[in-house]
VMD Tcl script that draws the C-alpha trace (Angstrom):
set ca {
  {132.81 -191.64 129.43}
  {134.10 -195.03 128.98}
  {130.62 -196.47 128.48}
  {130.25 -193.83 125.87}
  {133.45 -194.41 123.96}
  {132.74 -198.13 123.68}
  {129.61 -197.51 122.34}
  {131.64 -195.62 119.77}
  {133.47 -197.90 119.04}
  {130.59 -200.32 118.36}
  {128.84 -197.70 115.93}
  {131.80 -197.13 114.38}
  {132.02 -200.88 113.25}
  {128.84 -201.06 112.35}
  {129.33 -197.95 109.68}
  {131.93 -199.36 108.05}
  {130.55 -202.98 107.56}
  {127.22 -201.50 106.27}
  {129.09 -198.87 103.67}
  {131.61 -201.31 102.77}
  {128.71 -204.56 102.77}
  {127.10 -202.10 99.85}
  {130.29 -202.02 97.63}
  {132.04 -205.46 98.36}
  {128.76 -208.22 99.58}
  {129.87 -210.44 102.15}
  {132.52 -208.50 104.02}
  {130.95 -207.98 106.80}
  {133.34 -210.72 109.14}
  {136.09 -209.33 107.20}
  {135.50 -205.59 107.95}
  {135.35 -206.47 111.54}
  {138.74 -208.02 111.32}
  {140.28 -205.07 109.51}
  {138.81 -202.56 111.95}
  {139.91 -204.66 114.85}
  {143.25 -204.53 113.34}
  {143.80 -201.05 112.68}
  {142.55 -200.50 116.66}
  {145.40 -202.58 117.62}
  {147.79 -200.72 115.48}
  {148.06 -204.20 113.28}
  {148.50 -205.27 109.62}
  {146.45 -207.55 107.45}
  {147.22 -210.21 104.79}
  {144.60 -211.06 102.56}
  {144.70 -213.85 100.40}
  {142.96 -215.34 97.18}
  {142.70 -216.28 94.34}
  {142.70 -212.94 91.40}
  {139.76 -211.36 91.18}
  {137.75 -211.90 94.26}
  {137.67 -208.46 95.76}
  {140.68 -207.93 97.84}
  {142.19 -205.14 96.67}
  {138.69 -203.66 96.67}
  {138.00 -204.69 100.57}
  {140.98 -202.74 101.06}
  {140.71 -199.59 99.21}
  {136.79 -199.33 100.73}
  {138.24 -199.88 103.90}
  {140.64 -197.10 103.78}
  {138.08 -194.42 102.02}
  {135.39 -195.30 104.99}
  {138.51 -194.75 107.23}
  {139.17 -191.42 105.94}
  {143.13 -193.01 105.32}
  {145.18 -191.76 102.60}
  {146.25 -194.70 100.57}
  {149.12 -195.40 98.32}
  {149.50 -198.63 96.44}
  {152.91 -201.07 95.72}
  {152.59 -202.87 92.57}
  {154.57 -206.08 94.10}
  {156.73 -207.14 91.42}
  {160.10 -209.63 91.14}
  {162.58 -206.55 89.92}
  {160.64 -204.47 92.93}
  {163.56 -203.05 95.20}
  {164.03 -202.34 99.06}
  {164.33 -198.60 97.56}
  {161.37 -198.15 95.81}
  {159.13 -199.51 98.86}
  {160.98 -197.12 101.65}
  {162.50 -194.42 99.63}
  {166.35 -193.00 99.43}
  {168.81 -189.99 99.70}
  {169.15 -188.58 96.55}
  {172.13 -185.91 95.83}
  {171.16 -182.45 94.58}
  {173.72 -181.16 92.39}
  {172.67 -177.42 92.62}
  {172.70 -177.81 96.61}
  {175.32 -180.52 96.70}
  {173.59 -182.11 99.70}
  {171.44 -185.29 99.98}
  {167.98 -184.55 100.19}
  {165.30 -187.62 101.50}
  {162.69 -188.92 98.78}
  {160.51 -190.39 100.98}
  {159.25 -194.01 99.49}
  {155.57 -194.77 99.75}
  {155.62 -196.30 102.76}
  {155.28 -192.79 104.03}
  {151.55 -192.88 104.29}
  {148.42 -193.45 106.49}
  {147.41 -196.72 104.73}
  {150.02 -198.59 102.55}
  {148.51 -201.37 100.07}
  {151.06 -204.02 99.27}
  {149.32 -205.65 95.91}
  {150.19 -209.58 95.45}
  {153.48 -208.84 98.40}
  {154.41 -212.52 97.60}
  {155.30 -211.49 93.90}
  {158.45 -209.88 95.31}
  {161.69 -211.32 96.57}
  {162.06 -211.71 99.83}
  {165.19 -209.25 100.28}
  {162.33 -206.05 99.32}
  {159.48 -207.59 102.05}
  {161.83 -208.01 104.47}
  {162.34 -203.72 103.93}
  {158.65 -203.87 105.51}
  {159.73 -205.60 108.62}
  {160.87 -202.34 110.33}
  {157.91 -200.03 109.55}
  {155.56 -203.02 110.40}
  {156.85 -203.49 113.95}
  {158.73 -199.67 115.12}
  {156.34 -198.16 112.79}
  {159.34 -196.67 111.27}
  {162.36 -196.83 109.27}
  {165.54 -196.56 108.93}
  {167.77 -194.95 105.47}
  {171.46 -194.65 105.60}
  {171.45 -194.97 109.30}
  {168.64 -192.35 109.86}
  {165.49 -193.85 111.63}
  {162.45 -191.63 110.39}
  {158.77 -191.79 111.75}
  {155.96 -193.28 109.72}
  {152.46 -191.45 110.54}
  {150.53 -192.29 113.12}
  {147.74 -194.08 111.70}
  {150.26 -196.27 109.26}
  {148.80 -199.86 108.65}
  {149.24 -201.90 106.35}
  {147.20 -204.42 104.15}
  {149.20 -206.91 101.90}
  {147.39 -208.78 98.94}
  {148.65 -212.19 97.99}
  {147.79 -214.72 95.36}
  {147.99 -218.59 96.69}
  {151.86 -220.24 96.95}
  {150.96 -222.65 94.53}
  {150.36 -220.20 91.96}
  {153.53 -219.68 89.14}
  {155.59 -216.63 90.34}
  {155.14 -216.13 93.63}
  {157.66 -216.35 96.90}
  {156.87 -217.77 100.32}
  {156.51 -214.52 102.62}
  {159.25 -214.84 105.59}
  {158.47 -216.42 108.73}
  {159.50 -213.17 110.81}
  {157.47 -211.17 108.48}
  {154.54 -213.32 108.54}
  {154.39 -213.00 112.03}
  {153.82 -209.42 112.27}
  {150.55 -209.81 110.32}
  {147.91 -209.25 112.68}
  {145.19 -212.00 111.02}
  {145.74 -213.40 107.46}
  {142.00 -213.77 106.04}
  {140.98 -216.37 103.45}
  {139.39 -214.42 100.83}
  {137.50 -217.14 98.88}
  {134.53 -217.61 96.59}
  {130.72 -215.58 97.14}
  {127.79 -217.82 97.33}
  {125.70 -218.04 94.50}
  {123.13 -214.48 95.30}
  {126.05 -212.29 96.50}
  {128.02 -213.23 92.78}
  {124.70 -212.43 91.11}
  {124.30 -208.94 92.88}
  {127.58 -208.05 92.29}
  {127.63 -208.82 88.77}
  {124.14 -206.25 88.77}
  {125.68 -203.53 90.47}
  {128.95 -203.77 88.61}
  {128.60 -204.92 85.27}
  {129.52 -200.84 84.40}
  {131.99 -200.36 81.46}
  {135.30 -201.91 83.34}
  {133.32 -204.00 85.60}
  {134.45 -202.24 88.88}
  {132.78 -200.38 91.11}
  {134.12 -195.97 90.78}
  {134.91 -195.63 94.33}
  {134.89 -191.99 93.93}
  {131.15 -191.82 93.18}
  {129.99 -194.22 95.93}
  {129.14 -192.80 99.54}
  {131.50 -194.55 101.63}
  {131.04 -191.62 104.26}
  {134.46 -191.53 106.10}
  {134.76 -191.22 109.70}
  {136.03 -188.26 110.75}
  {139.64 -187.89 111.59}
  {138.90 -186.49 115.09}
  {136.95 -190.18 115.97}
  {140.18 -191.82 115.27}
  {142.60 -191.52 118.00}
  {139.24 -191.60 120.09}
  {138.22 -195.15 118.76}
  {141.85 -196.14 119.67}
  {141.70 -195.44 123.03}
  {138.57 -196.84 123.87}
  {140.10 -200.11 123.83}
  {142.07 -199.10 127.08}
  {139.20 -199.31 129.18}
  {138.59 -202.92 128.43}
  {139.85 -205.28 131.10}
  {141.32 -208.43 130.52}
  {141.09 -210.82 133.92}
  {144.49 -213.05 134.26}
  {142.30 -216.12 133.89}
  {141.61 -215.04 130.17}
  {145.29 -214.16 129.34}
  {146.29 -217.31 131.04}
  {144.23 -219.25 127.96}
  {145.37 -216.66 125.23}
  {148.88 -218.62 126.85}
  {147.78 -222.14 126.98}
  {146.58 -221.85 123.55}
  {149.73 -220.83 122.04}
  {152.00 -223.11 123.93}
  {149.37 -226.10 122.61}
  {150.59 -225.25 119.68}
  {153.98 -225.26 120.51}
  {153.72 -229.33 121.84}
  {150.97 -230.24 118.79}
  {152.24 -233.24 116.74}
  {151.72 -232.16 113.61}
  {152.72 -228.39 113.86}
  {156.79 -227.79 113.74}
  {156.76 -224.35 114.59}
  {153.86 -223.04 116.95}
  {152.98 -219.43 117.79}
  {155.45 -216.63 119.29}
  {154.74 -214.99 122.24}
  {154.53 -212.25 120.16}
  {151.70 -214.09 118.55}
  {149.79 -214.84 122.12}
  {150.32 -210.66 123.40}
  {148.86 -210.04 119.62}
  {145.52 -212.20 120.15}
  {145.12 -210.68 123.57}
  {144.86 -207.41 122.21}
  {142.91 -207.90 119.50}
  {140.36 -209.90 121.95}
  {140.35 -206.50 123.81}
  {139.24 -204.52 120.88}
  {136.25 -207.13 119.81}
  {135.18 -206.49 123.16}
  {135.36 -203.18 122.32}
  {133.26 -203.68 118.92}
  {130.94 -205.11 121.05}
  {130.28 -201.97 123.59}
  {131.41 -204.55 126.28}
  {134.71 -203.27 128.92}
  {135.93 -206.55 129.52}
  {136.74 -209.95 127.04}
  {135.43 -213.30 127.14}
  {136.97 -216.44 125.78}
  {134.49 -216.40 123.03}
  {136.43 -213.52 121.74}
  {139.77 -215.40 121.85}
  {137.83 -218.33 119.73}
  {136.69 -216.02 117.39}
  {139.96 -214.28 116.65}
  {142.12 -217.57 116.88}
  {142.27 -218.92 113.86}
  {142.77 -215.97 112.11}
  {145.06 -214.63 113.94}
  {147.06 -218.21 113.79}
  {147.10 -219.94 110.53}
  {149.80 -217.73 109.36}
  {152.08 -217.93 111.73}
  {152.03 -221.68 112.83}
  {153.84 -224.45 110.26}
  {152.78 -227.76 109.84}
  {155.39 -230.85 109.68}
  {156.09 -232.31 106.26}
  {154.75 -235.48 107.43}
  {151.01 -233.99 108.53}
  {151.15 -231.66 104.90}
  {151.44 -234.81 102.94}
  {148.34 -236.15 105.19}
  {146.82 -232.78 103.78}
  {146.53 -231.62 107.52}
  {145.44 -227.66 106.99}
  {146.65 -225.48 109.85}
  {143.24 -224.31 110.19}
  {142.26 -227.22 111.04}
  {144.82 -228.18 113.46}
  {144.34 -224.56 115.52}
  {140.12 -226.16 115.52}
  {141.51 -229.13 117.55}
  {143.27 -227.06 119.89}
  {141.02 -224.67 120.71}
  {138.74 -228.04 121.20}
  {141.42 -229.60 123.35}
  {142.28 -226.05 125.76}
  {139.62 -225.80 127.96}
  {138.07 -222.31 127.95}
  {138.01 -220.50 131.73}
  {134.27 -219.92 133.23}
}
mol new
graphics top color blue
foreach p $ca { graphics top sphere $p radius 0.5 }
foreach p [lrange $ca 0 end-1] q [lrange $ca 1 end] { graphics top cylinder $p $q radius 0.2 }
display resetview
């Protein structure tokens, strides 16, 4: 049974990466992350600049799920209210009756999050970590296949707000959404040089999986073992990060019990029960980047954090 559930899992991943490879080219390493993410009950943060298919990755990504999805328009006069809804009074009943914000849903798109201030994403903190929240001192559930995907332009574009630390780390993986090569650009400019220039999602055969696979796909990822040896480097990465020279604030343990799960499920992905370190290298940096902040002195060196998280994973050796 477990053999069988992994090798689920592994199909699974491979239908969504060649339905969603058909709409948006290139996405294949990107799928992967968002399916490992939503098997770890995690979020994902994609950024770019406009205009290079992230809001797209994510609405093909929740229709091949099978997901509901409802959209926030992230915008400065956006309010903690309109994100997670409020009591309203009924004058005919004169009682308070819950309108339920849309973060009552399956699969919540947050479209450009760092367009908003930071008091209305720091409303998402609650529902991204308990997976619920709380209005006037009632805590309600949020389904139980929420996740969310947050769209953001670059911070050095006009208009936008740095995303809090605290929220930042409760992304699962923040992916670089960047530029296609030269053949993918001219393929998608073939297939979707239609009258808006967009793909109709509704007419494409995305070919969700069914909603009884779900929970099953979750679970699989419980029969993949994870020797101390491997989640005693997931540690000695993070703390590296911790004692780097250049990085002033390293990774959370929350960061390190975060990677170590979402190792587990690319095992999974892979039909294989137990992870290697290769899938802790492969996750790292994405999984990283967002959550680790370089000193002023190595940003004026133009030190990336990318490639600061290369040199570590260079300088931890891996166990055999």
């Amino acid at each position: 049974m477990t053999e069988q559930a992994l090798q689920q899992t592994a199909h699974a991943l491979k239908h969504l990466q060649d339905r969603i490879g058909k709409v948006v080219l290139g996405s294949e390493h990107n799928t992967r992350l968002a399916f490992i993410a939503y098997l770890v009950k995690g979020h994902l943060l994609l950024e770019g600049v406009p205009g290079v298919g992230k809001t797209l990755l994510a609405r093909c990504f929740s229709k091949s799920m099978g997901l509901s999805m409802r959209r926030i328009q992230c915008t400065p006069d956006l309010m903690p209210g309109d994100v997670v809804g409020a009591n309203i009074f009924n004058f005919q009943t004169q009682t308070f009756s819950l309108t339920k914000g849309p973060v009552f849903t399956p699969f919540l798109l947050a479209d450009e999050i760092n367009r908003t201030p930071p008091k209305t994403q720091s409303a998402l903190l609650e529902a991204m970590q308990e997976r619920s929240v709380t209005i006037d001192g009632t805590t309600h559930p949020l389904p139980e296949h929420f996740m969310m995907v947050a769209t953001q332009n670059p911070v050095e574009h006009e208009g936008t707000y740095p995303l809090p630390e605290a929220q930042l780390d409760r992304f699962l993986f923040k992916l670089v959404v960047g530029y296609p090569d030269e053949n993918q650009e001219v393929n998608a400019v073939i297939a979707h040089c239609g009258a808006s220039g967009m793909p109709d999602l509704d007419t494409l055969p995305l070919d969700p999986i069914p909603e009884n696979v779900l929970p099953m796909l979750r679970q699989s990822i419980q029969s993949v073992r994870i020797e101390p040896k491997i989640a005693h480097y997931v540690v000695q990465l993070a703390r590296a990060t911790r004692n780097h020279p250049a990085i002033g604030v390293g990774l959370s343990p929350r960061a390190a019990t975060m990677i170590a799960a979402a190792a587990r499920a690319n095992a999974a992905c892979e039909a294989r029960p137990y992870v290697l370190p290769d899938d802790i290298k492969a996750l790292f940096v994405a999984a990283a980047r967002h959550r680790v902040l370089v000193t002023p002195a190595a940003e004026m060196d133009d030190v990336r954090s990318e490639d600061v998280l290369a040199q570590v994973i260079q300088q931890v050796p891996a166990p055999r």
